[in-house]
Every structure is written in structure tokens, then in C-alpha cells.
C-alpha positions as CSV (number, residue, x, y, z in Angstrom):
1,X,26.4,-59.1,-13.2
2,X,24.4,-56.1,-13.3
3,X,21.9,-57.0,-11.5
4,X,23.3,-58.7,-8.9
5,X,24.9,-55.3,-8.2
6,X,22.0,-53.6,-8.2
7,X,20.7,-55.9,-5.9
8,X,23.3,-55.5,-3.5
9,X,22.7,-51.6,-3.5
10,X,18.8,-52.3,-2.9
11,X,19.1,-54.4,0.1
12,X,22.0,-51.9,1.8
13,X,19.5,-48.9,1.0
14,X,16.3,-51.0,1.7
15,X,18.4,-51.9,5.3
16,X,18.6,-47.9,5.8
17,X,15.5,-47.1,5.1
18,X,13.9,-49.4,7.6
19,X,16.3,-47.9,10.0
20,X,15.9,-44.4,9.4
21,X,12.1,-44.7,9.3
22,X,11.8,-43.4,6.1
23,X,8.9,-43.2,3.7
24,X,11.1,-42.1,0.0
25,X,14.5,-42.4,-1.1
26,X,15.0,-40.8,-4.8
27,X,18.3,-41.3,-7.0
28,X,19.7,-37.6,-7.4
29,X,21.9,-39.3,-10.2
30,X,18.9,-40.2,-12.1
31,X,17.7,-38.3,-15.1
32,X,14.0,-38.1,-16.4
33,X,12.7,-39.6,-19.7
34,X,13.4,-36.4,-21.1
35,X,17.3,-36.6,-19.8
36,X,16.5,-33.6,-16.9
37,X,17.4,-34.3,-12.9
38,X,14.0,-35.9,-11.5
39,X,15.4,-34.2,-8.2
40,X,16.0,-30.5,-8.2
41,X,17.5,-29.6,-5.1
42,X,17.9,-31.8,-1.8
43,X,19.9,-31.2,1.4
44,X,23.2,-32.9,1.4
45,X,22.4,-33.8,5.0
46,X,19.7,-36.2,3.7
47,X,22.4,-37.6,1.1
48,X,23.7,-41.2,2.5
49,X,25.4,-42.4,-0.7
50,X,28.5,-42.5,0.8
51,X,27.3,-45.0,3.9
52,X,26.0,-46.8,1.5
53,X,29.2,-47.2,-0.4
54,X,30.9,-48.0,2.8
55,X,28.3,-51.0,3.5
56,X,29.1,-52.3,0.3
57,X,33.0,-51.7,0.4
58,X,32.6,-53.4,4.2
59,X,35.6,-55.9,4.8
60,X,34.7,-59.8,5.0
61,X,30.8,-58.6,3.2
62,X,29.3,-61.4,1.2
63,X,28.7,-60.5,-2.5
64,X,26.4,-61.8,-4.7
65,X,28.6,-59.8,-7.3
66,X,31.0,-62.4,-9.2
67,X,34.9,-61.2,-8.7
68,X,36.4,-63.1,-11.4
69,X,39.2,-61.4,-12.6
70,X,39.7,-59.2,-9.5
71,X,42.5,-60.1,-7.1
72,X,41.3,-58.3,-4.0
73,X,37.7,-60.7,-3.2
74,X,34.8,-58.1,-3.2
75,X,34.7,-56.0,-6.3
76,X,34.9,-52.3,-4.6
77,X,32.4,-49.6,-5.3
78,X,33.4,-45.4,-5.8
79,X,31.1,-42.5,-6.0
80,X,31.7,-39.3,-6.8
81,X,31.5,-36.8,-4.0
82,X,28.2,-34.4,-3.7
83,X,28.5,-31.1,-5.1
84,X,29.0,-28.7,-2.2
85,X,28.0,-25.5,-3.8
86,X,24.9,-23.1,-2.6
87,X,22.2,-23.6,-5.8
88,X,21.2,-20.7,-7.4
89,X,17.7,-18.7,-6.4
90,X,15.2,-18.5,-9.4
């Protein structure tokens, strides 16, 4: 199941990047090896998670995801929201 959703995320962002014309897209979810933020500090105008959870959430969108056990079709995806706050200088 797991990677059927992860597949399903690839091909929405993959479909966005070809789009947008861009050359990286990093995960500011991720952690390193060593359990730090690979990303620091980015822009929230360069964040698209949440048109990405809208493609995904899109009525009538075919999933590869199984939805056995959900009574609604396509199993719906949430994301927390972005922080907002200014980061702090060094």
C-alpha cells in the first residue's frame, strides 16, 4: 500500500515539476541520517504541498491506492500547514 502511495505523490509532483520548469524539488519534512532538516530554510512561496494534496484529493481521480475499508472511494490525504513564522538570524 505504501508504495502505491508514494507513487501517486511522485507522479503529481513529477507532473509539477515538468510544468513549473524546475530543475530540484527537496522534502522539507525530511530529516538527514543524523535525524537534522536536510533543508534549512526555504520560501513558503516555493512550497506546493498543498496543490499537491489537492491533486491527489481531486474528485473522480483514479488511485492506484487500495480503499478497502473506506466508504468514501479515494482514500484522502492531509498535511499539516507550513509554519508561517519569520526564522531566526544566526
Amino acid at each position: 500500500m505504501r508504495d502505491g502511495i508514494v507513487k501517486e505523490i511522485m507522479d503529481v509532483v513529477n507532473d509539477r515539476v515538468k510544468t513549473m520548469n524546475m530543475d530540484l524539488v527537496f522534502d522539507k519534512s525530511g530529516l538527514s541520517v543524523n535525524g537534522v532538516p536536510s533543508l534549512l530554510y526555504s520560501r513558503d512561496s516555493y512550497d506546493f504541498t498543498n496543490d499537491v494534496v489537492a491533486a491527489l484529493n481531486k474528485p473522480g481521480r483514479p488511485s492506484t491506492v487500495s480503499s478497502e475499508g473506506s466508504s468514501a472511494g479515494s482514500p484522502t490525504v492531509t498535511t499539516r500547514a507550513s509554519p508561517t513564522s519569520t526564522p531566526k538570524k544566526l
